[in-house]
Every structure is written in structure tokens, then in C-alpha cells.
C-alpha positions as CSV (number, residue, x, y, z in Angstrom):
1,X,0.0,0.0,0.0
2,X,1.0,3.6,-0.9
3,X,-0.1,6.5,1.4
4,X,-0.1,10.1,-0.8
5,X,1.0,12.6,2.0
6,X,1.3,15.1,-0.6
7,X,0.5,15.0,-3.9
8,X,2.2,17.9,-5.0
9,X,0.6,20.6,-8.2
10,X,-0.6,18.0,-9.9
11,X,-0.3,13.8,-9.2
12,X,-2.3,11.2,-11.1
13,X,-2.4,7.3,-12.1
14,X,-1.7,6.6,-15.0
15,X,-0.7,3.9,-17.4
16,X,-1.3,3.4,-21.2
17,X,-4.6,4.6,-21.7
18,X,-7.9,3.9,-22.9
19,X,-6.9,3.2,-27.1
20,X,-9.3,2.3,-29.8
21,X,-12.5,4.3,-28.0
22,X,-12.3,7.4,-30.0
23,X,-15.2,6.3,-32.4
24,X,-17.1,6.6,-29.0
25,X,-15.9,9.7,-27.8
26,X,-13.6,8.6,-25.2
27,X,-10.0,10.1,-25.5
28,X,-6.9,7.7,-25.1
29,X,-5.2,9.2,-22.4
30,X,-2.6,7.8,-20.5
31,X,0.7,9.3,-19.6
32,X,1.4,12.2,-21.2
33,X,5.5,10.9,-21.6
34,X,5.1,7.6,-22.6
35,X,8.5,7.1,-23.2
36,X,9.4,7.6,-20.0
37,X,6.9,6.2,-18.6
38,X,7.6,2.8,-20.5
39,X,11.0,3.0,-19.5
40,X,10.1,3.3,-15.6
41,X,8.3,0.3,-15.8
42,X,10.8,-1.8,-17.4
43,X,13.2,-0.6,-14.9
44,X,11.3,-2.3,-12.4
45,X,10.5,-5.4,-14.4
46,X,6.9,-4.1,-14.8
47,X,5.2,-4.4,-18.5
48,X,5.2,-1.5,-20.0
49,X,1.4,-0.4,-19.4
50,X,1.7,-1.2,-15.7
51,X,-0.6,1.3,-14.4
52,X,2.0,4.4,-11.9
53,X,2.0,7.9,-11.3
54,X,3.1,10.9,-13.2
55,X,3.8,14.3,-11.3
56,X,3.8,17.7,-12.9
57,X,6.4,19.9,-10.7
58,X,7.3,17.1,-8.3
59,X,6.9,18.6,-5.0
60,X,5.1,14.8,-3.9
61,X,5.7,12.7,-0.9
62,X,4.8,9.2,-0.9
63,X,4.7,6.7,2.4
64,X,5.1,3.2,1.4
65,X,3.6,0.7,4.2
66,X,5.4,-2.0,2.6
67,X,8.7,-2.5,0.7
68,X,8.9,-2.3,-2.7
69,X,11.2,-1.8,-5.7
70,X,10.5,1.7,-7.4
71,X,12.2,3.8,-10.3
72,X,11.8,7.4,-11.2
73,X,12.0,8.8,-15.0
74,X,10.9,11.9,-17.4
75,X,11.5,15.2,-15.4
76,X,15.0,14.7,-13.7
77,X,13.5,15.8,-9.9
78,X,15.6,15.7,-6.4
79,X,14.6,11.5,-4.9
80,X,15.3,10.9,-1.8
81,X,14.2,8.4,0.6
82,X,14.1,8.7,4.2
83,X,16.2,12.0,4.0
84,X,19.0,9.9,1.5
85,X,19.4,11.0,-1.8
86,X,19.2,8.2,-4.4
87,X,19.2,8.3,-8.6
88,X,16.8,8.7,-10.7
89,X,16.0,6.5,-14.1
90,X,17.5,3.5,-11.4
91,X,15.6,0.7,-10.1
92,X,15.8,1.7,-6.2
93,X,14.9,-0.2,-3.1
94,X,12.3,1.3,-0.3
95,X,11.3,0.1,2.8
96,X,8.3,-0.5,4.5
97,X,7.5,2.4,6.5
98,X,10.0,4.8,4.3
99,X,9.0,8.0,2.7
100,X,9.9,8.9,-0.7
101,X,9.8,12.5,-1.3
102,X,10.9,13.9,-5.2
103,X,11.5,17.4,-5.2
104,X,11.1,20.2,-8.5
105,X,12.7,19.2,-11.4
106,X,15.8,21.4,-12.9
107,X,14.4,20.5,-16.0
108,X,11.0,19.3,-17.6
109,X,7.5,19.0,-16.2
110,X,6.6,15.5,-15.7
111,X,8.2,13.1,-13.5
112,X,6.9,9.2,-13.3
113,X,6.9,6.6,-10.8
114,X,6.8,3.4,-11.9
115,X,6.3,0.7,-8.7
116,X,7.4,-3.4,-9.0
117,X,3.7,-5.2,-9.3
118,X,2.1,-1.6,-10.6
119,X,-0.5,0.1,-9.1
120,X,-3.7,-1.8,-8.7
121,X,-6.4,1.1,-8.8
122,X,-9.8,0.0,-10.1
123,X,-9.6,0.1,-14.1
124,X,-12.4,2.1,-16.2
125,X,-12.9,1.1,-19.6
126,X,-9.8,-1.0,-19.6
127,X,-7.0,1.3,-18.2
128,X,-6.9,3.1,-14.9
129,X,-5.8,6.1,-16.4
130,X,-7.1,9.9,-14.8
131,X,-8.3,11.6,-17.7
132,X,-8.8,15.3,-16.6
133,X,-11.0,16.0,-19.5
134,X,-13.9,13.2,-19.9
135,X,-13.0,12.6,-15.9
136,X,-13.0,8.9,-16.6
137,X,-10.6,7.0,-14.2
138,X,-9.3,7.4,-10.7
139,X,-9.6,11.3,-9.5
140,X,-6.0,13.3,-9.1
141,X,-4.7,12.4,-5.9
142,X,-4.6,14.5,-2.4
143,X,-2.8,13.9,0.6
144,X,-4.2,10.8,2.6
145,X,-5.3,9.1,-0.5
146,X,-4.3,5.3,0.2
147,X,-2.9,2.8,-3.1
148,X,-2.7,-0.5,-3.5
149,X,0.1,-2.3,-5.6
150,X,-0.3,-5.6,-7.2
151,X,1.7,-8.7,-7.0
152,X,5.1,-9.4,-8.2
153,X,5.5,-12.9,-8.2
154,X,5.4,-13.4,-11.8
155,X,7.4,-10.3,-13.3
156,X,10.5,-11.2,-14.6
157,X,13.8,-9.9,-12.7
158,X,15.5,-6.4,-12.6
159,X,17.9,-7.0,-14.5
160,X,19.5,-3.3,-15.3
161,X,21.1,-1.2,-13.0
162,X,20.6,2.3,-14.1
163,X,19.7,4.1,-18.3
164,X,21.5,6.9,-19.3
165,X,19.4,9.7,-20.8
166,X,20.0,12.6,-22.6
167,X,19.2,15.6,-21.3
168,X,16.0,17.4,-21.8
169,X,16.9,20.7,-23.9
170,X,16.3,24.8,-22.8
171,X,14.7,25.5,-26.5
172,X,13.9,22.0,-28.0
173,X,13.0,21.2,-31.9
174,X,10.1,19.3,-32.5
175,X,9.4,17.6,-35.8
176,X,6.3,18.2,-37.6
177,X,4.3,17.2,-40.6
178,X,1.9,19.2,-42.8
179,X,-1.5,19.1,-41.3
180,X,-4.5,17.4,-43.0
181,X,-6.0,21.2,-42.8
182,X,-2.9,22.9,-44.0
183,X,-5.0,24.4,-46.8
184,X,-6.4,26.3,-44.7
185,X,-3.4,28.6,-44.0
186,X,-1.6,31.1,-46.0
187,X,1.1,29.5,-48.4
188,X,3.6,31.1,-46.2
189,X,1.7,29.6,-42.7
190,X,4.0,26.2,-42.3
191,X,7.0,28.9,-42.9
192,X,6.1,31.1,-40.4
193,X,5.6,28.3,-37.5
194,X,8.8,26.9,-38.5
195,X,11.0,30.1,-38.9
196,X,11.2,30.9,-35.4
197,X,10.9,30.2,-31.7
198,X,6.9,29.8,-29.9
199,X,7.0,30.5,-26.1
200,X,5.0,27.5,-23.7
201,X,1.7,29.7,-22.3
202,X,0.8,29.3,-18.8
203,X,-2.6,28.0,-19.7
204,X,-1.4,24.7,-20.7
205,X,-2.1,21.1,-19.3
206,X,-2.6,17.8,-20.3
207,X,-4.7,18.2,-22.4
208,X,-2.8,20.7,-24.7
209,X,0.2,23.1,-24.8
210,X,-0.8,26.4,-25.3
211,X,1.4,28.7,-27.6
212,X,2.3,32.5,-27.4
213,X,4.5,33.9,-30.5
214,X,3.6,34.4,-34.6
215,X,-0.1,34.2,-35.5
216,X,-0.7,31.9,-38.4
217,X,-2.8,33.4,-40.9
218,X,-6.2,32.0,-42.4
219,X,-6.3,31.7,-46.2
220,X,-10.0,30.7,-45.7
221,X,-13.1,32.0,-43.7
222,X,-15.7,30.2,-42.4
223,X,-15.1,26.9,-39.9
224,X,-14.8,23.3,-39.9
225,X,-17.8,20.8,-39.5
226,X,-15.8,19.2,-36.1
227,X,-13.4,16.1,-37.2
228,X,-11.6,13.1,-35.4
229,X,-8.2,14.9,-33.4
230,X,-5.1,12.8,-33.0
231,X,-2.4,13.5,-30.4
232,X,0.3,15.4,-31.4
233,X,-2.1,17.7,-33.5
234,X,-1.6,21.3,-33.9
235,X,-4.9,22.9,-34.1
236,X,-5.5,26.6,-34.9
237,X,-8.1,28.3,-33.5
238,X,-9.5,32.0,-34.2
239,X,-6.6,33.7,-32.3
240,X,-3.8,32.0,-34.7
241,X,-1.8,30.6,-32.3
242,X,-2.0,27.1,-32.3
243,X,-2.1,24.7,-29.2
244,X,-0.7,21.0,-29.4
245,X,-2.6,18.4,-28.1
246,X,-1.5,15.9,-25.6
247,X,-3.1,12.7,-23.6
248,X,-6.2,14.5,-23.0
249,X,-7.1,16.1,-25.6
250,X,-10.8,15.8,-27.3
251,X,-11.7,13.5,-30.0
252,X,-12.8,15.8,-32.4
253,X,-12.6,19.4,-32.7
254,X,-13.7,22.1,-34.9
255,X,-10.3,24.1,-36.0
256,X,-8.2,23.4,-38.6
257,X,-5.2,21.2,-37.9
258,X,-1.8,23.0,-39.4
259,X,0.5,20.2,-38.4
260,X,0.9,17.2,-36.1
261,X,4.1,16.3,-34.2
262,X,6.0,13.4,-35.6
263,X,5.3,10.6,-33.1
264,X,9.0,10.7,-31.9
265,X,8.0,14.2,-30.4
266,X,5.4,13.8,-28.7
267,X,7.2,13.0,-25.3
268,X,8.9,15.9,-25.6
269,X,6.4,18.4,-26.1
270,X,4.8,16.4,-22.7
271,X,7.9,17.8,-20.8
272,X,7.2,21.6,-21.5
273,X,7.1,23.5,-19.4
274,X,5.2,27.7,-19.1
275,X,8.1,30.0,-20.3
276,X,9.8,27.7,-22.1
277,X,10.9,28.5,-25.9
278,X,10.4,25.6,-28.9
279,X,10.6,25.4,-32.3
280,X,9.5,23.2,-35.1
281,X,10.7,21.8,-38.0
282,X,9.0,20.3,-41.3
283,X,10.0,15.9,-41.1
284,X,12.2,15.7,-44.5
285,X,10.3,13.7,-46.7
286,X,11.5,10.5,-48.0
């Protein structure tokens, strides 16, 4: 059992999500890195869509009544347990009746926690993802919140003692490929969005990144009849500056889609954070 004793900004369970429901309006979801999130889990012999918890700023403390293996990944955030500094992106041992507490990350915005056995949370439509939009799933957590963890006895062993990862970067370049609404824009649209840096709005979350810098301009009036929405879509509305969508964003939508992220970028653009500066580039074709 896991005890929240605080949750921190923003704490939820998560795991893979909820694919192949979109045709009945219910959003995938999930965790918003899922690399890193994949690569938590496998550091603790989990499979990868063991559902554990993703943090956004850290800031959490966690009392675990019984031992258990852990490992932390995405946002590199301050671990320590019982006062001791340990490693992050590490499988990492915890006693029954220590407390794990991760601090702010230096770098990033989401942080995961993947426990040996998973977390064992009711599931809702076949994943016990929180999805802040729909509200499907268990609620974000708050401090006395008690989570069970499910048995290890059949994972297979850790067998890897800590990953090297690259460091998240200050102004990151995310891949892109024309939109299936890129019509829509000025010939010169994809140029602008391209030629220079966007700044990460405060009003982002989950379920999209909000984006302050050039407006793209409208080569047509008039809107959209709404239409399925992937993640990793850049939609456009009125104001011209687009928004990307992430875990829990809507399946369908009504503005034009400009671009969508190459699915190697999506990850990334989960780890922004307000302030931060981005750009993006157009995927060479092959």
C-alpha cells in the first residue's frame, strides 16, 4: 500500500490509456511521456502499461507501508528516501515504512513513478488512467489518499542497473508534418511556424500546450464541420496561435489542424514547461 502525503501541483495514475474508443468519444489518455513512462516500468521489471503515477512539478511525498522496488524517470526531480538521496531513471529499493519524497525538477514538467507489481487502482474502460477532461478514471490524488500495488511474483527480474538519458533541452525542436488542414493557411503559414521560436503559455495542461509567438494566418473564412483529433495535432483556432494536443485532448474538434508532431515528439512536447521556448521543423520527406 502507498499512502499520498502530498501530492504535489498535480499527481495522477496513469498507465497506457484507454486506445481504440475514440469512435465513442472517449480520449486515449494515459501518460502524457510515454517514453518515459515505458522506460520506468521496465526498470522495475513491470510491462510497459503497468498502471503508476506521473507528477507535474514534483513537489510529492509518498509513504510506502510496505517495501517495494521503485524507479523514477521523465523530469529529472531531487529523490530521496528517508532523508538519502538516491538516482533517478534507477531501479531503487524502499522500505516498508520509508518516505519517498521527489522534489522540483531542474528540467522538464513531468516526472513518473513506476512501482514493482504496478498500481492496482480499479480500471475504467480498460485502463486506470485519470483523464482530466472526460473525468473517466481514478480522481488526481490528495494527501491521505491510500494505493494498493499488485503482486510481483510473476514479473520477470530487474535486470539493469541504471539508463543513461539525454538531457531534456532549454529550447527544444520538434518535428512536424503538414497538417490534414494545412489548406487552410496562407502559403507562407508552415513557414512562419517553422522560422522561429513559440513560447510555452501558462494556460497549458494535459490536455494541450498552449502557444504564445507568430499568428498563423487563415487563407479561408468560415469553420470546420468538427473532425476526429489525434495527439500530437496542432490545431488553430480564431486567435492564430496554435495549441498541441496531448493525452487529454478531445476526439474531435472544430479548427483546422496546421501540423501534427512526428510521433517521436510527442514526449517531448509532454515535458514543457510555461516559459519555455520551442521550435519546429517540417520531417524531410522520404
Amino acid at each position: 500500500m502507498i499512502e499520498v502525503v502530498r501530492p504535489g501541483p498535480l499527481a495522477t495514475v496513469q498507465d497506457l490509456g484507454r486506445p481504440g474508443r475514440a469512435h465513442l468519444g472517449v480520449p486515449r489518455s494515459g501518460a502524457a511521456d510515454q517514453r518515459a513512462f515505458r522506460l520506468a516500468n521496465r526498470l522495475v521489471g513491470n510491462p510497459e502499461g503497468a498502471a503508476g503515477l506521473e507528477f507535474t512539478f514534483g513537489g510529492a511525498a509518498l509513504r510506502f507501508h510496505e517495501r517495494a522496488w521503485i524507479a523514477v524517470t521523465g523530469a529529472p526531480a531531487p529523490l530521496r528516501i528517508d532523508g538519502r538521496a538516491h538516482g533517478t531513471n534507477a531501479p531503487c529499493y524502499v522500505a516498508a515504512g520509508a518516505l519517498l519524497e521527489l522534489g522540483t525538477p531542474t528540467a522538464g514538467l513531468r516526472s513518473y513513478v513506476a512501482v514493482r507489481g504496478g498500481v492496482a487502482v480499479e480500471e475504467v474502460l480498460g485502463s486506470r488512467s485519470t483523464d482530466l477532461l472526460s473525468g473517466l478514471g481514478p480522481a488526481p490524488l490528495a494527501p491521505g489518499d491510500c494505493l494498493p500495488t499488485g503482486s510481483a511474483k510473476e514479473l520477470r527480474h530487474i535486470n539493469v542497473d541504471v539508463v543513461p538519458e539525454a538531457p531534456l533541452l532549454e529550447a527544444p525542436i520538434l518535428q512536424i508534418l503538414p497538417g490534414p488542414r494545412a489548406d487552410w493557411f496562407t502559403p507562407t503559414a508552415l513557414a512562419t511556424l517553422t522560422s522561429t521560436h513559440y513560447e510555452v503559455s501558462p494556460d497549458s495542461n494535459r490536455v494541450g500546450v498552449r502557444l504564445d509567438g507568430p499568428r498563423l494566418e487563415r487563407a479561408r473564412d468560415g469553420e470546420l464541420g468538427s473532425e476526429g483529433m489525434v495527439i500530437g495535432s496542432l490545431q488553430v483556432p480564431p486567435s492564430g496561435l496554435p495549441i498541441i494536443f496531448l493525452a487529454d485532448h478531445p476526439t474531435t474538434g472544430g479548427y483546422p489542424v496546421v501540423a501534427v508532431l512526428a510521433a517521436s515528439a510527442v514526449s517531448g512536447a509532454a515535458q514543457l514547461r510555461p516559459g519555455q521556448k520551442l521550435r519546429f521543423r517540417l520531417r524531410p520527406t522520404r
